[in-house]
N, C-alpha and C positions, 0 to 999 in steps of 0.2 A: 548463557552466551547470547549472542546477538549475532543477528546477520540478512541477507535477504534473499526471498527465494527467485530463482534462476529458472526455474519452470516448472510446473503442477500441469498435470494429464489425467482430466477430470472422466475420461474412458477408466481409468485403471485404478484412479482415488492415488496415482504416486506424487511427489514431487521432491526437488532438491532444495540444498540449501546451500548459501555458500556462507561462510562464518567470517568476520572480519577477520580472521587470522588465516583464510585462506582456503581454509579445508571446507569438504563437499560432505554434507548429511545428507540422509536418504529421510522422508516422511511421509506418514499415509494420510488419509482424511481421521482416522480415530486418532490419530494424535495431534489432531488442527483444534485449537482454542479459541482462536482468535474472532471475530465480527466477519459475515458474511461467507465465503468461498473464499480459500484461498488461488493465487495470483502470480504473475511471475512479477518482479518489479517492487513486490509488497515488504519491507522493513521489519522484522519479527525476532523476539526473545524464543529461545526455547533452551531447553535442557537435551546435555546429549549423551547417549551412550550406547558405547561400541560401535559406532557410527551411522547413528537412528537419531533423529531429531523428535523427544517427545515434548510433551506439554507445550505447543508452537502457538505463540499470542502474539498480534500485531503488535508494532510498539505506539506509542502513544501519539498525536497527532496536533500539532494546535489546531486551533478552529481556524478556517479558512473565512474573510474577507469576501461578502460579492460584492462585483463590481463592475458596471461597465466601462467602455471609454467612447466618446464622443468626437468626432473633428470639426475645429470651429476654425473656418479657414486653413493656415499651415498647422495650427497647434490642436493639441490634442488633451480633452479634458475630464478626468474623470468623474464619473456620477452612479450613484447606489441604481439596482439592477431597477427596480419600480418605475424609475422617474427615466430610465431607458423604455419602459412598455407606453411611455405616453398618456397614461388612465390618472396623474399624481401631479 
């Protein structure tokens, strides 16, 4: 299943999930797979049962783009984050 969590309460290791289909899983940090801590906000696969969310992995992300933006007069133009620090 898929879905994203709604809120993790890193005092108690709990958090929810809410499922695209609507429904609310309950998850603890031993059943968190996924990169880093989990988040509320955060996009996530898991498997559910009886209304436990185990095996919970981020879903996958593209690679983000850096980039800054510049104003040259009214227009606005962007340019890779380096040549924002001035040093390039």
């Amino acid at each position: 299943m898929q879905g994203q969590i709604i809120s993790f309460d890193t005092s108690t290791q709990q958090g929810i999930i809410l499922s695209e289909s609507g429904e609310s899983f309950s998850f603890d940090l031993a059943g968190w797979r996924g990169r880093g801590l989990p988040d509320s906000d955060v996009l996530v696969s898991f498997e559910a049962e009886n209304g436990i969310a185990r095996q919970v992995f981020n879903l996958p992300m593209g690679q983000l783009k850096a980039q800054g933006t510049k104003k040259v007069g009214s227009d606005s133009i962007s340019q890779p984050w380096y040549k924002k620090l001035g040093r390039f």
